[in-house]
SEKE-411274 format. One line per 5 residues: their letters; for each residue x, y, z of N, C-alpha, C, CB. Coordinates in nm, 2 decimals, padded with zeros to 4 digits, always signed. Each point is the difference from the previous one (the first is absolute). Glycine has a CB too. Layout:
A	X,Y,Z,X,Y,Z,X,Y,Z,X,Y,Z; ...
END
This chain:
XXXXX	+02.45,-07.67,-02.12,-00.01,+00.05,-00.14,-00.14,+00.06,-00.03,+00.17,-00.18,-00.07; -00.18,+00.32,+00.02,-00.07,+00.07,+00.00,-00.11,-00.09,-00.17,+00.19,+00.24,+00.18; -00.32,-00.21,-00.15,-00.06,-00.07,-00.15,-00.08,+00.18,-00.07,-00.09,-00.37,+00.12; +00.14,+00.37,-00.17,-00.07,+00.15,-00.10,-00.17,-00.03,-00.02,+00.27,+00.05,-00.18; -00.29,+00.04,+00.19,-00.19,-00.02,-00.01,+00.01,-00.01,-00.17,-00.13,+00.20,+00.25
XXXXX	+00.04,-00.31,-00.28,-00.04,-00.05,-00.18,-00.11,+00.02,+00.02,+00.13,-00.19,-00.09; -00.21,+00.30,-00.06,-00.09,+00.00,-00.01,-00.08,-00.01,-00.13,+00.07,+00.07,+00.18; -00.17,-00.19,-00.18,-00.10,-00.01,-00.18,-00.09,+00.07,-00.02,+00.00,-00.19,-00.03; -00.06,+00.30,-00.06,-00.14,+00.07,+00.06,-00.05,-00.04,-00.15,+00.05,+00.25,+00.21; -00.19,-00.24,-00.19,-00.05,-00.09,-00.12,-00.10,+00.11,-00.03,+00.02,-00.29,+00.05
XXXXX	-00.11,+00.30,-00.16,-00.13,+00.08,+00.00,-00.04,-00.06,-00.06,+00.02,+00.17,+00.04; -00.17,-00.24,+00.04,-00.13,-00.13,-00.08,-00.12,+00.06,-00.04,+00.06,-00.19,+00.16; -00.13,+00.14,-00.22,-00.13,+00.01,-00.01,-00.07,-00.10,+00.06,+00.03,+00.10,-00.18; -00.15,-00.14,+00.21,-00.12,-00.04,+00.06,+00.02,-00.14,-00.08,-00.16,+00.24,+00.06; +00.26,-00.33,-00.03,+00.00,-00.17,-00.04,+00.04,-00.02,+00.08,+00.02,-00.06,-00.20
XXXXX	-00.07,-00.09,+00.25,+00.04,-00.10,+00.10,+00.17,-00.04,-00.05,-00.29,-00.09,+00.05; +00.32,+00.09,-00.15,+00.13,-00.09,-00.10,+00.07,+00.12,+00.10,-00.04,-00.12,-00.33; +00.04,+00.23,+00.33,+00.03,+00.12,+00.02,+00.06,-00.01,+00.15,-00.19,+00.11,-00.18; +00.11,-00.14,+00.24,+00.00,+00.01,+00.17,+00.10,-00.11,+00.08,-00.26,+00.08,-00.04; +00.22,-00.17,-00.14,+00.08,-00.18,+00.06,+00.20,+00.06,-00.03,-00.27,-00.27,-00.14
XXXXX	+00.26,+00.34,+00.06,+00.14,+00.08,-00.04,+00.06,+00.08,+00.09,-00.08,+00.01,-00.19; -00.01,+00.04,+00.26,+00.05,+00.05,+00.16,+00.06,-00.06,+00.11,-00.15,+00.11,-00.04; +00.03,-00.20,+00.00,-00.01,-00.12,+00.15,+00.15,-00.07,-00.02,-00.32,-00.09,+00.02; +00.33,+00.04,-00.18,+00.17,-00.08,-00.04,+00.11,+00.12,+00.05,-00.07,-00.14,-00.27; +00.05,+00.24,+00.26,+00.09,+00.11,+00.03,+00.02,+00.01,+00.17,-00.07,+00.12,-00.23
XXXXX	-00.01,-00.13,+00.27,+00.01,+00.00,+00.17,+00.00,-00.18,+00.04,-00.19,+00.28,+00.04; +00.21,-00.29,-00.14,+00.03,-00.22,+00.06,+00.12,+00.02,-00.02,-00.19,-00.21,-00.08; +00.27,+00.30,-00.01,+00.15,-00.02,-00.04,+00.10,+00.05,+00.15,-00.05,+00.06,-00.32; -00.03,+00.11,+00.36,+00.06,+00.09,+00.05,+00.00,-00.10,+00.16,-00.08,+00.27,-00.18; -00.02,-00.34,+00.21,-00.05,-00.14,+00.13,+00.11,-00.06,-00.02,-00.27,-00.07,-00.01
XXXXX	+00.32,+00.02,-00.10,+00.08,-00.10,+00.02,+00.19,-00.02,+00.00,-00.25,-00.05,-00.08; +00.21,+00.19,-00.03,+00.14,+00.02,+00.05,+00.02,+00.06,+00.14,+00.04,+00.02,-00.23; -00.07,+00.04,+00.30,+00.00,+00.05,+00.13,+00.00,-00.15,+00.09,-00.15,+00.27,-00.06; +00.13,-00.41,+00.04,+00.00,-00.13,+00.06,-00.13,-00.01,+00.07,+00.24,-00.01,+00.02; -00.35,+00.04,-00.02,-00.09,-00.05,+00.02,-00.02,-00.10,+00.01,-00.03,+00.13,-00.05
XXXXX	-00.06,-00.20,+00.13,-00.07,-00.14,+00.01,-00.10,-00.01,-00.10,+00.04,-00.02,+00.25; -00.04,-00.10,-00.35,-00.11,+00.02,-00.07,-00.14,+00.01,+00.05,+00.15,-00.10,-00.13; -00.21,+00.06,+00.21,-00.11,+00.03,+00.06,-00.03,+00.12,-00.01,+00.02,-00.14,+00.12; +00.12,+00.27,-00.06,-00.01,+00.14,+00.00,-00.01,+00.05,-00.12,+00.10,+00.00,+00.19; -00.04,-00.08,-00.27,+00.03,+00.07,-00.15,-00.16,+00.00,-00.06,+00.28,-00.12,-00.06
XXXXX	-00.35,-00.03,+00.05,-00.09,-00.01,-00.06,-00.15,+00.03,+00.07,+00.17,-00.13,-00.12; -00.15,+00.24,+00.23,-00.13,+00.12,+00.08,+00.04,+00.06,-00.08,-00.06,+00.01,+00.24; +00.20,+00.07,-00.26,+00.05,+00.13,-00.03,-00.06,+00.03,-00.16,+00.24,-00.04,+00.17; -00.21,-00.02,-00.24,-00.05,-00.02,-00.13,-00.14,-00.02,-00.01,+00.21,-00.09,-00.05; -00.32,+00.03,+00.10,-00.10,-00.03,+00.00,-00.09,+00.15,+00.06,+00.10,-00.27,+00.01
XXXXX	-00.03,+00.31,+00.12,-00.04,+00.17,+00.00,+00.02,+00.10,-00.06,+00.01,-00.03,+00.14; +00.08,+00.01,-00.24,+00.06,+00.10,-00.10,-00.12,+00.01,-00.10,+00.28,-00.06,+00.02; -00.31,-00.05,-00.07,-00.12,-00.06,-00.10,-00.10,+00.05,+00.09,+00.09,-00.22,-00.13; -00.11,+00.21,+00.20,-00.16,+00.00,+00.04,-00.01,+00.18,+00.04,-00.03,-00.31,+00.13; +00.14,+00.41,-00.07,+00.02,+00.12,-00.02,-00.05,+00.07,-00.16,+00.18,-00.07,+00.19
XXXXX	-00.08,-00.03,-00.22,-00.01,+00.09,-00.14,-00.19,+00.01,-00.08,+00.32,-00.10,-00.05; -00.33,-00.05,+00.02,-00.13,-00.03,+00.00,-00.14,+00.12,+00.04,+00.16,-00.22,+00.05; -00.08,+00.21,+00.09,-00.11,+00.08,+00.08,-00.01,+00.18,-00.04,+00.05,-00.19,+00.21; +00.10,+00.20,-00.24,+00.03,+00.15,-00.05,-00.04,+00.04,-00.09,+00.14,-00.01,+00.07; -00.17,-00.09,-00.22,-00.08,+00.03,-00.11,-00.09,+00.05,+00.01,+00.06,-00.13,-00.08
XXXXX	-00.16,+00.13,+00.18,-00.17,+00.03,+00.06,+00.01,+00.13,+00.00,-00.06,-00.19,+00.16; +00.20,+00.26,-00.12,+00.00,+00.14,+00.02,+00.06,+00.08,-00.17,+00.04,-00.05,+00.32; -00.01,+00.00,-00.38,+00.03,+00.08,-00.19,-00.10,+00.05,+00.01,+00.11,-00.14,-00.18; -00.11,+00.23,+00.11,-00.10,+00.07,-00.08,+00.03,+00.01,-00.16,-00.05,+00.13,+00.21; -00.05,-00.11,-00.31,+00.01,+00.04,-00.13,+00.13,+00.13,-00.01,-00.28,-00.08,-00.04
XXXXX	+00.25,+00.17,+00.11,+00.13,+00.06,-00.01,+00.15,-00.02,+00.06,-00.18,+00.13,-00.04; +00.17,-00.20,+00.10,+00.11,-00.09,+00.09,+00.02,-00.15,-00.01,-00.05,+00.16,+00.16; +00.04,-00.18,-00.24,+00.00,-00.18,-00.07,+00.12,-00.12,+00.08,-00.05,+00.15,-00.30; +00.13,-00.05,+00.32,+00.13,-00.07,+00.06,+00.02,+00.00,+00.13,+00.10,+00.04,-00.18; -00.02,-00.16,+00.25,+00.06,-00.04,+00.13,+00.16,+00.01,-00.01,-00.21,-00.16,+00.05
XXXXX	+00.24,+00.29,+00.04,+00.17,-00.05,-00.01,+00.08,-00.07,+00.09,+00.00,+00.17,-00.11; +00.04,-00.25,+00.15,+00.02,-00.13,+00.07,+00.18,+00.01,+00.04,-00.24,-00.17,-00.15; +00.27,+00.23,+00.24,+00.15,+00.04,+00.01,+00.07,-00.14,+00.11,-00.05,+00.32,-00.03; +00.07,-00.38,+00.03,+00.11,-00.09,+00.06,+00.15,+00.00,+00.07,-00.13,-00.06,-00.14; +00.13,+00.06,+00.25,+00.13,+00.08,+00.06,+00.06,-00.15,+00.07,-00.11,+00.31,+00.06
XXXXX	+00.25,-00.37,-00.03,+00.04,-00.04,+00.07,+00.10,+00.07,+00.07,-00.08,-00.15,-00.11; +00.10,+00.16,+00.24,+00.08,+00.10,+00.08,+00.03,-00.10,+00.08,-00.09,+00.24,-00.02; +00.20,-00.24,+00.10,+00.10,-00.11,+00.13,-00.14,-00.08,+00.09,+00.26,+00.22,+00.07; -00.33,-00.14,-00.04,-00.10,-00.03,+00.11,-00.15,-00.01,-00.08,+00.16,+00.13,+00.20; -00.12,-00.12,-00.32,-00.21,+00.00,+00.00,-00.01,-00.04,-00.18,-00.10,+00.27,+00.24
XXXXX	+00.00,-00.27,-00.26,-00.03,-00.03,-00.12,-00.16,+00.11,-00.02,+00.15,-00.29,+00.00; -00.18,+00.41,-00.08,-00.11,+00.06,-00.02,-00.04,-00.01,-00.13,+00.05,+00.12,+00.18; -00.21,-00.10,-00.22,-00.04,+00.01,-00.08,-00.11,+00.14,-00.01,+00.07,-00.26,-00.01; -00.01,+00.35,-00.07,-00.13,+00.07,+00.00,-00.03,+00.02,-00.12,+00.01,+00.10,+00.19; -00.12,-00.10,-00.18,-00.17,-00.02,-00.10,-00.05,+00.17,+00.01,-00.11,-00.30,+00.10
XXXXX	+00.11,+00.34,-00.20,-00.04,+00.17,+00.00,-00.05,-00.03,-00.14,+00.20,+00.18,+00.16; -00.37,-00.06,-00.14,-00.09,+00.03,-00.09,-00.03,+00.13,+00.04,-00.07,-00.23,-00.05; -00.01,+00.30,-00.08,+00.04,+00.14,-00.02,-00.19,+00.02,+00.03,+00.27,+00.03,-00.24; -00.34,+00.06,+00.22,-00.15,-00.04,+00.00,-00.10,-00.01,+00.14,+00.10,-00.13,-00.20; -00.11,+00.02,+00.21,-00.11,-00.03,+00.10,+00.14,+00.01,+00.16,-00.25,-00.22,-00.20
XXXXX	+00.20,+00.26,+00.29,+00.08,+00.01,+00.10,+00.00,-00.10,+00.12,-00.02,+00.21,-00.09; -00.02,-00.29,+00.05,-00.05,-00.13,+00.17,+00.14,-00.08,-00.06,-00.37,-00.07,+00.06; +00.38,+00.01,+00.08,+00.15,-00.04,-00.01,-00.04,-00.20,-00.09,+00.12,+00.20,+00.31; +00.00,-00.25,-00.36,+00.03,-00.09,-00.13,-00.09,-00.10,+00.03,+00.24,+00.05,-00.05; -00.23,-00.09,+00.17,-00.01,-00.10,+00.15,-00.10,+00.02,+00.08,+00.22,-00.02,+00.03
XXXXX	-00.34,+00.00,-00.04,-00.10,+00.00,+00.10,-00.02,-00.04,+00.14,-00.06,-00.01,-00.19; +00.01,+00.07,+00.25,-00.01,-00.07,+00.18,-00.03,-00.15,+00.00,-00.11,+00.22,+00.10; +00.02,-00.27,-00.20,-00.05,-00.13,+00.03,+00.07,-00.10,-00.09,-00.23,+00.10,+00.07; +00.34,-00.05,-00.11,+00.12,-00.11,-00.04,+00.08,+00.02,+00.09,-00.02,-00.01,-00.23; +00.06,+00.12,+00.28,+00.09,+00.02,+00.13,-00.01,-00.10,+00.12,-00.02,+00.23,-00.06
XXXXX	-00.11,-00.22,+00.13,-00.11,-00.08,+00.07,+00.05,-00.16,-00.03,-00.22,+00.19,-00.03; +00.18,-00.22,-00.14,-00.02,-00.13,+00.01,-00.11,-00.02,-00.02,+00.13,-00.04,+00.12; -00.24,+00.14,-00.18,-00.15,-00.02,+00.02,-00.01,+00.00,-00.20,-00.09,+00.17,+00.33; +00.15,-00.16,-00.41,+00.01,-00.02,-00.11,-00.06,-00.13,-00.07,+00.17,+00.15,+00.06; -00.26,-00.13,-00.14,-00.04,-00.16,-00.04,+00.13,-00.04,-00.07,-00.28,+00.01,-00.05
XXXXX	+00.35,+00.03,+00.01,+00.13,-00.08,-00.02,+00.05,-00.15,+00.10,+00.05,+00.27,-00.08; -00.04,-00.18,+00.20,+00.05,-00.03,+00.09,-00.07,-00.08,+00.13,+00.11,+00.18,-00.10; -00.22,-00.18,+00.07,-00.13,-00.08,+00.09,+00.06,-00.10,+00.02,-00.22,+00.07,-00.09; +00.29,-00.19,-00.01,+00.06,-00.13,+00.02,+00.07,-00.03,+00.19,+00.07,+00.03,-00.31; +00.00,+00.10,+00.30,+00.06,-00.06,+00.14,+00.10,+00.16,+00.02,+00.02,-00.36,-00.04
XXXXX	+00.05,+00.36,+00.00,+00.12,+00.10,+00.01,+00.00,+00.12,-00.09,+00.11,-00.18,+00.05; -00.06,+00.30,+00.01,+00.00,+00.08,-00.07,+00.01,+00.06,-00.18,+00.05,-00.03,+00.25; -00.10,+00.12,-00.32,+00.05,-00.02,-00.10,+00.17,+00.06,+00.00,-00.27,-00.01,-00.08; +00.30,+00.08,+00.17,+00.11,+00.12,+00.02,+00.08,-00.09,+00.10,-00.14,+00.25,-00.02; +00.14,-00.36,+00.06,+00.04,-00.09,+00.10,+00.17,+00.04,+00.00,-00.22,-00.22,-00.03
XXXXX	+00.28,+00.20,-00.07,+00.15,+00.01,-00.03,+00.06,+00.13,+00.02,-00.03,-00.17,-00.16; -00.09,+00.27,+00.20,+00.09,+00.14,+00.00,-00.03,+00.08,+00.12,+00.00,+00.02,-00.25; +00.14,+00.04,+00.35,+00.02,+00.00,+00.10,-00.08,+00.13,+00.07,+00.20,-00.15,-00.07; -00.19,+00.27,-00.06,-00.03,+00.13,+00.01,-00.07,+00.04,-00.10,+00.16,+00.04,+00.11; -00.28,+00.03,-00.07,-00.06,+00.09,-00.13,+00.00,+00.13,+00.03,-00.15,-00.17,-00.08
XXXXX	+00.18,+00.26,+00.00,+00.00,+00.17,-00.01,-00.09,+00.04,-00.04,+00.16,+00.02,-00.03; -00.20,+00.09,+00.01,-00.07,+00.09,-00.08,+00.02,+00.16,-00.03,-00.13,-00.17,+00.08; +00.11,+00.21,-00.17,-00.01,+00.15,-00.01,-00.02,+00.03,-00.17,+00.19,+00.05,+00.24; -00.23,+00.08,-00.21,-00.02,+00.09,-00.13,+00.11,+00.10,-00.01,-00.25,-00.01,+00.01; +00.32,+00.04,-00.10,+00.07,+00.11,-00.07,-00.07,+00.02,-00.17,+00.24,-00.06,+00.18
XXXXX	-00.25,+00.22,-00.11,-00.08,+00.08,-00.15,-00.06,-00.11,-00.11,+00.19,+00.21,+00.00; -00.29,-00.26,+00.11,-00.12,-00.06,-00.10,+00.05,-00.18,-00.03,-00.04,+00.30,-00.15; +00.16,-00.33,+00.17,-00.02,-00.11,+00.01,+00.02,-00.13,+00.10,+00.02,+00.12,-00.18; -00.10,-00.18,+00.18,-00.01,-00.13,+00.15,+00.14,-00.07,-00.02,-00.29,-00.07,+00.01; +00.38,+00.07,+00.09,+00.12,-00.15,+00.04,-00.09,-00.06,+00.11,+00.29,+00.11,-00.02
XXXXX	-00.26,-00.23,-00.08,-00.03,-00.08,+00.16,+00.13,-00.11,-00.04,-00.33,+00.00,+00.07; +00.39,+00.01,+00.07,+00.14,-00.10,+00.03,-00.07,-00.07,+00.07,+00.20,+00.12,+00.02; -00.10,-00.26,-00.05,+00.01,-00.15,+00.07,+00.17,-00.02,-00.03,-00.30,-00.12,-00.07; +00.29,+00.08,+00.23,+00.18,-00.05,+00.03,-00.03,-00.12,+00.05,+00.14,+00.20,+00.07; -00.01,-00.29,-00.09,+00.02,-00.12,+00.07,+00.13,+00.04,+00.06,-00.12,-00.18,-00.15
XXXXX	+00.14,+00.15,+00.28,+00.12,+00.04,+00.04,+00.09,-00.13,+00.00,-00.09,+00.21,+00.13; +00.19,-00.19,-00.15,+00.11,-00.11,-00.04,+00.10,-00.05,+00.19,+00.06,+00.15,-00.34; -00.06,-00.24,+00.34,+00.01,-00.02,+00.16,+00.21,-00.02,+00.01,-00.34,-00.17,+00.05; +00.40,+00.17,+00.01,+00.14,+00.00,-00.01,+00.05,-00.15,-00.04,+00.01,+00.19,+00.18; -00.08,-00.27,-00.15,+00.05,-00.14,-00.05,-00.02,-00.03,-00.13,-00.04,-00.09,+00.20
XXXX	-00.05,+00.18,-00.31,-00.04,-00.02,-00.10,+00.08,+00.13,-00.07,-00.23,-00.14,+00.06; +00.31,+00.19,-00.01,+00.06,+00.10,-00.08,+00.17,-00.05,-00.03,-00.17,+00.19,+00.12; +00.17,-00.31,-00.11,+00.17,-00.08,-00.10,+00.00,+00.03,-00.13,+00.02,-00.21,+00.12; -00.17,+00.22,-00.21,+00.04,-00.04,-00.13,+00.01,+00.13,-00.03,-00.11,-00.21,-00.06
END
């Protein structure tokens, strides 16, 4: 049985409440897909700490984050696109793990399998997937 790709796309401003509204949104898309909660609650926790990090890049004339959420058979993506400053959402040293976030022990991005990047006319995507494994694709 084929599952149709669902998608939420949000557009935030620079609040943490903001980011935690994502992160619920990518804990929902985790769990319906059957995730293990462990997996669920990286997945959500990098969503937040993405988004977070993505605010750094707004500008006064680009104030907003638009935060698109895709579930598809095999994967679960988030992309994070801002208009403005051009460095991607997601820095190397949260990628790494070298993030004071993340100093504790484990990544801040730990839950997410893939990161992307690119520019189209002026604005930054940066994707994060979790890919959904076959035993977790019943629900």
């Amino acid at each position: 049985m084929a599952i149709e790709a669902k998608s939420i796309q949000m557009q935030i401003e620079a609040d943490p409440r903001l980011a935690a509204a994502a992160g619920g949104a990518a804990r929902y898309f985790a769990d319906a897909a059957g995730l293990e909660a462990p997996a669920i609650a990286d997945w959500q926790t990098a969503i937040v700490a993405a988004c977070n990090e993505a605010f750094e890049h707004l500008t006064l004339e680009h104030p907003r984050l638009d935060v698109t959420l895709t579930r598809m058979v095999d994967r679960i993506e988030v992309a994070l696109s801002h208009e403005g400053d051009p460095t991607p959402a997601v820095g190397l040293d949260t990628l790494a793990g070298l993030a004071p976030e993340s100093r504790g022990g484990s990544p801040v991005l730990g839950g997410v399998d893939r990161v992307q990047y690119e520019t189209r006319g002026g604005i930054a995507v940066t994707r994060l997937t979790k890919y959904i494994t076959p035993a977790t694709r019943h629900r």
